[in-house]
Chimera marker file (.cmm) of the C-alpha trace (Angstrom):
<marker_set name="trace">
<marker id="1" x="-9.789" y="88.515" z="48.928" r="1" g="1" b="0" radius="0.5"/>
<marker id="2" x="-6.318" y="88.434" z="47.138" r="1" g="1" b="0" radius="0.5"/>
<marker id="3" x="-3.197" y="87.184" z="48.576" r="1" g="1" b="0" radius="0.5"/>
<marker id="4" x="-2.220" y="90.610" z="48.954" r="1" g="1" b="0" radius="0.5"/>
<marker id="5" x="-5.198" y="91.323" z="51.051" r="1" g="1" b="0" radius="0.5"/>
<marker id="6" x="-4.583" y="88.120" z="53.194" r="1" g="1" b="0" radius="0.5"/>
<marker id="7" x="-1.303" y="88.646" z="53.867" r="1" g="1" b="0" radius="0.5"/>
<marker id="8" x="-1.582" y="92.031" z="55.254" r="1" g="1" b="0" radius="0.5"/>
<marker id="9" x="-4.207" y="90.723" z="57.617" r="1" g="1" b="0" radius="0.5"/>
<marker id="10" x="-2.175" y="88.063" z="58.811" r="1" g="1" b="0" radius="0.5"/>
<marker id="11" x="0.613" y="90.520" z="59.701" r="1" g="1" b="0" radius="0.5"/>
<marker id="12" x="-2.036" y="92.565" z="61.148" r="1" g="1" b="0" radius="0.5"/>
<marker id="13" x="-3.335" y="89.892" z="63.632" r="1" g="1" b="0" radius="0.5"/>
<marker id="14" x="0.318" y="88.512" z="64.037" r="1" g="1" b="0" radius="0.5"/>
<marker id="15" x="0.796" y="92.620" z="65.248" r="1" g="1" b="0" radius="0.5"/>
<marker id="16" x="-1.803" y="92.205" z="67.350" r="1" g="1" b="0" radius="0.5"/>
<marker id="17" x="-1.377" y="89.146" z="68.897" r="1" g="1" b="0" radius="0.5"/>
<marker id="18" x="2.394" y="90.330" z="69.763" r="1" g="1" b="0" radius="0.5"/>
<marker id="19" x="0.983" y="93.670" z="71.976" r="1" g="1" b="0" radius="0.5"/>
<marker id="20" x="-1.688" y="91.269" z="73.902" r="1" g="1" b="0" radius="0.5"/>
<marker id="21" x="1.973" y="89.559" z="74.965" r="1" g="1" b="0" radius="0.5"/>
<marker id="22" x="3.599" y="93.220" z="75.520" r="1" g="1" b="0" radius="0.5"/>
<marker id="23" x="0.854" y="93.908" z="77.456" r="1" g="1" b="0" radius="0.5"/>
<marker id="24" x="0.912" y="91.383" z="79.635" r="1" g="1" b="0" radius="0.5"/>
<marker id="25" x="4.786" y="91.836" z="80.432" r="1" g="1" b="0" radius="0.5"/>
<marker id="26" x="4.834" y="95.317" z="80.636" r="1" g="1" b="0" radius="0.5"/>
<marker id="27" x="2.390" y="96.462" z="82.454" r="1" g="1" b="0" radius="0.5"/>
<marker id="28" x="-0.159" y="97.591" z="79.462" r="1" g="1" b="0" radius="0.5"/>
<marker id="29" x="2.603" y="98.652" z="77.720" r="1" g="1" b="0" radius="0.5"/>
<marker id="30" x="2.128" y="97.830" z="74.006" r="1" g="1" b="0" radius="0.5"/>
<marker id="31" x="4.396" y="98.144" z="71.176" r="1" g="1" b="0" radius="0.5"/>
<marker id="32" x="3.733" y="102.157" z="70.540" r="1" g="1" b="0" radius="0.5"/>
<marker id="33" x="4.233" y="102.796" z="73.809" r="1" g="1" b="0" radius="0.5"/>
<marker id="34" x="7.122" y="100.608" z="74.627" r="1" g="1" b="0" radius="0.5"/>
<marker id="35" x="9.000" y="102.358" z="71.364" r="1" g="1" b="0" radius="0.5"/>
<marker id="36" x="8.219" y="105.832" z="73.401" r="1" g="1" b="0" radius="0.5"/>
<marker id="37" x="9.145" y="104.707" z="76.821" r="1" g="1" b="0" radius="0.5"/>
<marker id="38" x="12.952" y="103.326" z="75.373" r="1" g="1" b="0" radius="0.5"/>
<marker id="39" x="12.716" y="106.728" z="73.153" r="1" g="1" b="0" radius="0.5"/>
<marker id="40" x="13.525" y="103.849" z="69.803" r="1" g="1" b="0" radius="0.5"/>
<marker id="41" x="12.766" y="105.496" z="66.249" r="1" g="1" b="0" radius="0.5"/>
<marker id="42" x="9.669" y="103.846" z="64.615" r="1" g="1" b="0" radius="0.5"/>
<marker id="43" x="11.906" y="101.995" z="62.378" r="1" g="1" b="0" radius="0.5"/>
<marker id="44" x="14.107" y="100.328" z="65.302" r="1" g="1" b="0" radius="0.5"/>
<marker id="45" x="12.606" y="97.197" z="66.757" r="1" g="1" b="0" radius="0.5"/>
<marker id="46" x="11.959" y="96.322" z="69.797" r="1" g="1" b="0" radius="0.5"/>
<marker id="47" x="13.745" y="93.329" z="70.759" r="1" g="1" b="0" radius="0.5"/>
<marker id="48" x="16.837" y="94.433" z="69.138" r="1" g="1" b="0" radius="0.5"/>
<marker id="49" x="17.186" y="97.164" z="72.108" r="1" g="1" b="0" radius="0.5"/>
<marker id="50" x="17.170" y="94.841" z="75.018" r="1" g="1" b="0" radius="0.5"/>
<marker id="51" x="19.338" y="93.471" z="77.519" r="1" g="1" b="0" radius="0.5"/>
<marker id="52" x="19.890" y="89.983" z="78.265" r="1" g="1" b="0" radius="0.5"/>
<marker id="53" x="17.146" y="89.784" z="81.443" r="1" g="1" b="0" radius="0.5"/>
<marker id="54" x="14.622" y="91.381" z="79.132" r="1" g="1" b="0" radius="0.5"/>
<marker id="55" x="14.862" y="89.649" z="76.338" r="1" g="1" b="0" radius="0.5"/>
<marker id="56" x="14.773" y="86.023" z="78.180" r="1" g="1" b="0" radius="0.5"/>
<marker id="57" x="11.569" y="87.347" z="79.623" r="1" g="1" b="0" radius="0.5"/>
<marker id="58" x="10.006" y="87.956" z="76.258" r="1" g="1" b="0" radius="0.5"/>
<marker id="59" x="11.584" y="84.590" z="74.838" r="1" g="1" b="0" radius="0.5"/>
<marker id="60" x="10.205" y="83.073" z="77.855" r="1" g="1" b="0" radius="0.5"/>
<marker id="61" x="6.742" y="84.673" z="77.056" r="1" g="1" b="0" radius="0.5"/>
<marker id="62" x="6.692" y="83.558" z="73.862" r="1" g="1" b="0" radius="0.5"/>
<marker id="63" x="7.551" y="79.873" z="74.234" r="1" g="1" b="0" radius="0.5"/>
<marker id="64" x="5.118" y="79.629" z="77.205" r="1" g="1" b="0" radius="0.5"/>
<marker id="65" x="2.368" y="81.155" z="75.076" r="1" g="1" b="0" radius="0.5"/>
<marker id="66" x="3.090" y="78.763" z="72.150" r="1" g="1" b="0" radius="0.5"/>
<marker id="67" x="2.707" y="75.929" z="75.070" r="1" g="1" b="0" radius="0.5"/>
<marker id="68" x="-0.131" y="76.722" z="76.246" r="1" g="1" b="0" radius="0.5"/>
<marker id="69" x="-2.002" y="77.563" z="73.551" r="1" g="1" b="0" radius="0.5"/>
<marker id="70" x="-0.717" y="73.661" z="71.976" r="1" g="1" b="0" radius="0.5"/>
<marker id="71" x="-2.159" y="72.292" z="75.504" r="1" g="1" b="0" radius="0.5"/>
<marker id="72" x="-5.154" y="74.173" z="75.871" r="1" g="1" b="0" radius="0.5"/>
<marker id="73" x="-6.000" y="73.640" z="72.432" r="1" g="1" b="0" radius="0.5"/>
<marker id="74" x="-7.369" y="77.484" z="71.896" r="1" g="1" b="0" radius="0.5"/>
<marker id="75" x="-9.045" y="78.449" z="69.072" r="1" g="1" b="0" radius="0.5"/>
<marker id="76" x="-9.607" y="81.909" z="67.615" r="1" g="1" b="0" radius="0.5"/>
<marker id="77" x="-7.977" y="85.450" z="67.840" r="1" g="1" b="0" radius="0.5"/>
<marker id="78" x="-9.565" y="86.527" z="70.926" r="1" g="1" b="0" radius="0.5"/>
<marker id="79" x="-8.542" y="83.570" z="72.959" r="1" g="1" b="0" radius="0.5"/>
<marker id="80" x="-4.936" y="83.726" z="71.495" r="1" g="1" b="0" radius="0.5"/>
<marker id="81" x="-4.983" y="87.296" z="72.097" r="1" g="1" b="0" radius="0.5"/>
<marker id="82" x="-6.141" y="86.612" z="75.979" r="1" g="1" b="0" radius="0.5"/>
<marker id="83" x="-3.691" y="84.085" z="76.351" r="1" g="1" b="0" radius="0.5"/>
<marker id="84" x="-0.749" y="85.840" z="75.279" r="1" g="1" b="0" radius="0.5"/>
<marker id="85" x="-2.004" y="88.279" z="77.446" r="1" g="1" b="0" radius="0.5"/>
<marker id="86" x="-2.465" y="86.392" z="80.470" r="1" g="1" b="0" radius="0.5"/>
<marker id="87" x="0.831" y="84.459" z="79.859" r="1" g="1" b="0" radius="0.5"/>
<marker id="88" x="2.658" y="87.821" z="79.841" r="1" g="1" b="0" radius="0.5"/>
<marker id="89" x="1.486" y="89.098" z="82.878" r="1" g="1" b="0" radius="0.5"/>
<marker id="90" x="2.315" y="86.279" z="85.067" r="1" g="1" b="0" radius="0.5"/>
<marker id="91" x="5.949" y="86.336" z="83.490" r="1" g="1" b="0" radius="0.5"/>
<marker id="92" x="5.175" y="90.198" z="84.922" r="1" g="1" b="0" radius="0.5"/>
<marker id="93" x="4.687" y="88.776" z="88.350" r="1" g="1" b="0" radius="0.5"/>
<marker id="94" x="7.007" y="86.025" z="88.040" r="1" g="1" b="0" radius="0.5"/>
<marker id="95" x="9.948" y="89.071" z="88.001" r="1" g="1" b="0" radius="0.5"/>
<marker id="96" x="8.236" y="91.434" z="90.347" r="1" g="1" b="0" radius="0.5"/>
<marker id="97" x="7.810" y="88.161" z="92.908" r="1" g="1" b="0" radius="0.5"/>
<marker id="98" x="11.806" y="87.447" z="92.500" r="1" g="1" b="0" radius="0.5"/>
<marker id="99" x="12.167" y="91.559" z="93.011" r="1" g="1" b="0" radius="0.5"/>
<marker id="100" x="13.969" y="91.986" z="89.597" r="1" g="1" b="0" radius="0.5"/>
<marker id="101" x="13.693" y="95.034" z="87.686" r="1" g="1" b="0" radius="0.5"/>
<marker id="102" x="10.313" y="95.060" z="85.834" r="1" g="1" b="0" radius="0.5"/>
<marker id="103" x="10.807" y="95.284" z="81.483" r="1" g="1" b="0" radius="0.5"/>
<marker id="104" x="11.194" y="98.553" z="80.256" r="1" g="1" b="0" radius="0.5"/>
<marker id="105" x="12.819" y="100.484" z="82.789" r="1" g="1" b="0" radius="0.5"/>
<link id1="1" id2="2" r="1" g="1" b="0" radius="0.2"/>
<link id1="2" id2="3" r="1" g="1" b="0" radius="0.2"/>
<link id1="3" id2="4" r="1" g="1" b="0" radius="0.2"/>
<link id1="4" id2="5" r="1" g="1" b="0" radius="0.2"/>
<link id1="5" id2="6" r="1" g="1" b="0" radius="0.2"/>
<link id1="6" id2="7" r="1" g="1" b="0" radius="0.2"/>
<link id1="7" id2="8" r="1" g="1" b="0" radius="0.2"/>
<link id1="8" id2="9" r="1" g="1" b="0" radius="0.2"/>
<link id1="9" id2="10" r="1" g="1" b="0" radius="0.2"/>
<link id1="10" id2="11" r="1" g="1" b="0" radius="0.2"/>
<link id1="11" id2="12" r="1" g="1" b="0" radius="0.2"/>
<link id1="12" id2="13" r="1" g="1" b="0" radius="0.2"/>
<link id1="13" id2="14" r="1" g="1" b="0" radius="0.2"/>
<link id1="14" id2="15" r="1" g="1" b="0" radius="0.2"/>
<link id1="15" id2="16" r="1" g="1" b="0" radius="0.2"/>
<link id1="16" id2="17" r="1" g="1" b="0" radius="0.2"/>
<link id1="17" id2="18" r="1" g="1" b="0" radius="0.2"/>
<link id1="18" id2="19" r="1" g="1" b="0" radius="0.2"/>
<link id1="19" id2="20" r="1" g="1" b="0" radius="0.2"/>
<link id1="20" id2="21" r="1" g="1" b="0" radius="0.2"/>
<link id1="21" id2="22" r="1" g="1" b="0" radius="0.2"/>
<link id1="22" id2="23" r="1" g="1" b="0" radius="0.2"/>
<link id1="23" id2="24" r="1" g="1" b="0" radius="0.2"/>
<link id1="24" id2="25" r="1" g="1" b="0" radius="0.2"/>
<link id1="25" id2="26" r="1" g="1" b="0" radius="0.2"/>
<link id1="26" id2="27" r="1" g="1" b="0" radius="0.2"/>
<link id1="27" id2="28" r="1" g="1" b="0" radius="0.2"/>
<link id1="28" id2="29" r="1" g="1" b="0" radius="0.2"/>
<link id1="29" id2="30" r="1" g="1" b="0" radius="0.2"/>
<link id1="30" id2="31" r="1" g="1" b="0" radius="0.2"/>
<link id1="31" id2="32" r="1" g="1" b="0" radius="0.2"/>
<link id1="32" id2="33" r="1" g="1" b="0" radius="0.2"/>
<link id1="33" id2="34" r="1" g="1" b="0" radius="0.2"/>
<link id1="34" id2="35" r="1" g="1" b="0" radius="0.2"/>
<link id1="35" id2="36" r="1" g="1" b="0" radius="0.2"/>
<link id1="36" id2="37" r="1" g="1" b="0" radius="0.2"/>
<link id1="37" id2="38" r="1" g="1" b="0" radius="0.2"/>
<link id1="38" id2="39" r="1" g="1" b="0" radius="0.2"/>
<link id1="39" id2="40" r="1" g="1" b="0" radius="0.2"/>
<link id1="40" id2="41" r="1" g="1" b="0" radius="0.2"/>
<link id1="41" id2="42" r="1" g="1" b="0" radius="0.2"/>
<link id1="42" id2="43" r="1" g="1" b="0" radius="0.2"/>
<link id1="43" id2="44" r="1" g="1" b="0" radius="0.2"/>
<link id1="44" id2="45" r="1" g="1" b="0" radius="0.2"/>
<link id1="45" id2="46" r="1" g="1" b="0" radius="0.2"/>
<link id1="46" id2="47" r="1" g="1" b="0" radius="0.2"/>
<link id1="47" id2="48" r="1" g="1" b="0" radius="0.2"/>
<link id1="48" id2="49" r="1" g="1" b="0" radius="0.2"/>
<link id1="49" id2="50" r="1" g="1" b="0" radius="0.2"/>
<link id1="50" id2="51" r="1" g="1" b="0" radius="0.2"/>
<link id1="51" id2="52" r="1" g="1" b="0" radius="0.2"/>
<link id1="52" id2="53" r="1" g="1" b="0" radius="0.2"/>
<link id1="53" id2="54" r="1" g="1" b="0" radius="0.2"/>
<link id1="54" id2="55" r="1" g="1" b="0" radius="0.2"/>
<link id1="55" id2="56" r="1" g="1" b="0" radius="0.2"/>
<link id1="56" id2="57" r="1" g="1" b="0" radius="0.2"/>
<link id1="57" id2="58" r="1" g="1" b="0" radius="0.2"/>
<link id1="58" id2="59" r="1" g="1" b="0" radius="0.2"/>
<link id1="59" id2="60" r="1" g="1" b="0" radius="0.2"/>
<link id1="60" id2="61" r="1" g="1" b="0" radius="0.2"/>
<link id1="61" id2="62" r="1" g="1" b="0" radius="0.2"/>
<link id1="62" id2="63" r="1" g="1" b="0" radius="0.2"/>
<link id1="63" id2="64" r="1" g="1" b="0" radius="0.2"/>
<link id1="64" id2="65" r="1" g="1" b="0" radius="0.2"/>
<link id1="65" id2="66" r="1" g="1" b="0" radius="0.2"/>
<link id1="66" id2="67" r="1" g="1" b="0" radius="0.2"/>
<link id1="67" id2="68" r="1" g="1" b="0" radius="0.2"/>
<link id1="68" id2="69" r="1" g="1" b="0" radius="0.2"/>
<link id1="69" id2="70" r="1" g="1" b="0" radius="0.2"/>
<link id1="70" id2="71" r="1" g="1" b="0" radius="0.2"/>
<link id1="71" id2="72" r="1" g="1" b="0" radius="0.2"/>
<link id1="72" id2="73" r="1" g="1" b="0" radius="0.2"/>
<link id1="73" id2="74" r="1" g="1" b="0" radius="0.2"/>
<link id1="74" id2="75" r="1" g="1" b="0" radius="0.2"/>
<link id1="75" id2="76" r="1" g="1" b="0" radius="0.2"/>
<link id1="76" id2="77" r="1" g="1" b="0" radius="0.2"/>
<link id1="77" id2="78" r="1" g="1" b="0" radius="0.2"/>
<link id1="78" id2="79" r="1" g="1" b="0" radius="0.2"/>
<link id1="79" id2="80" r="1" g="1" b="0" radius="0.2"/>
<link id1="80" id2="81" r="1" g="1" b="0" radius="0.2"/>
<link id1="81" id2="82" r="1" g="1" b="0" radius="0.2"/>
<link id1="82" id2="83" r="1" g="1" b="0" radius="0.2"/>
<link id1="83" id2="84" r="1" g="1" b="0" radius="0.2"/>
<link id1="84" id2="85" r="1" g="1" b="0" radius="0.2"/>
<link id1="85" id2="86" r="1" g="1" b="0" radius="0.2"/>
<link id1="86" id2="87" r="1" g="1" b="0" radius="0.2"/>
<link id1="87" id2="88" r="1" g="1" b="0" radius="0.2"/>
<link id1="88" id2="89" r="1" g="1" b="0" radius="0.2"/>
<link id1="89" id2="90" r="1" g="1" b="0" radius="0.2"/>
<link id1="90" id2="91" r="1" g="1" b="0" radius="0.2"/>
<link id1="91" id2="92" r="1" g="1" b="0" radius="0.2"/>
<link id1="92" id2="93" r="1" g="1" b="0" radius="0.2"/>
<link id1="93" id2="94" r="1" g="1" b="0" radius="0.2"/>
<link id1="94" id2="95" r="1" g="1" b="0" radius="0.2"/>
<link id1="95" id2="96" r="1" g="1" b="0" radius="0.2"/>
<link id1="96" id2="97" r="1" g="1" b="0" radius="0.2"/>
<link id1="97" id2="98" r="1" g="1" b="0" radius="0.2"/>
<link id1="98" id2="99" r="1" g="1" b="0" radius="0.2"/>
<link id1="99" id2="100" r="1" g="1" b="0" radius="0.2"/>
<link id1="100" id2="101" r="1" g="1" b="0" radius="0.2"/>
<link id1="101" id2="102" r="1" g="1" b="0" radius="0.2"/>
<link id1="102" id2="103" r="1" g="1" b="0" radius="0.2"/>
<link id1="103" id2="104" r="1" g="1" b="0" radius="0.2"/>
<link id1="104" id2="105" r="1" g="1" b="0" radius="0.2"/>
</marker_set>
């Protein structure tokens, strides 16, 4: 496999890994359909159309993920996958419990 190779399917599980964690947030919501729901241009990213609520949810999501999956010591795609999934979706509940407005309203 060439460098080339390796680095496109790094940024291909990277991709991957980052919808399991959309998922989770927004209700099964991954990146495609998070781009249609805020009507963004494929080029526009994501987290550069948020507001302050939303975006400290994802930051939260993120740095919890990276926690637990240093604690729980997980190994492989599929469990990082899961996790970031799981991890999402109880930052989900988290805001739904406080009666916030849910991501990607």
């Amino acid at each position: 496999m060439t460098t080339q190779h390796y680095q496109f399917f790094c940024q291909l599980d990277y991709a991957i890994f980052q919808d399991h964690g959309y998922k989770g947030l927004y209700g099964g919501l991954g990146a495609k359909d998070i781009h249609i729901r805020k009507g963004q241009k494929k080029s526009q990213k994501i987290l550069d159309h948020m507001g302050s609520a939303e975006l400290a949810a994802n930051l939260f999501r993120a740095t919890q993920t990276e926690e637990k999956l240093k604690r729980d010591q997980v190994r492989g795609k599929r469990q990082a996958n899961q996790t970031h999934f799981e991890v999402g979706k109880k930052v989900r509940q988290t805001i739904d419990d406080l009666g916030s407005s849910m991501p990607a309203k």
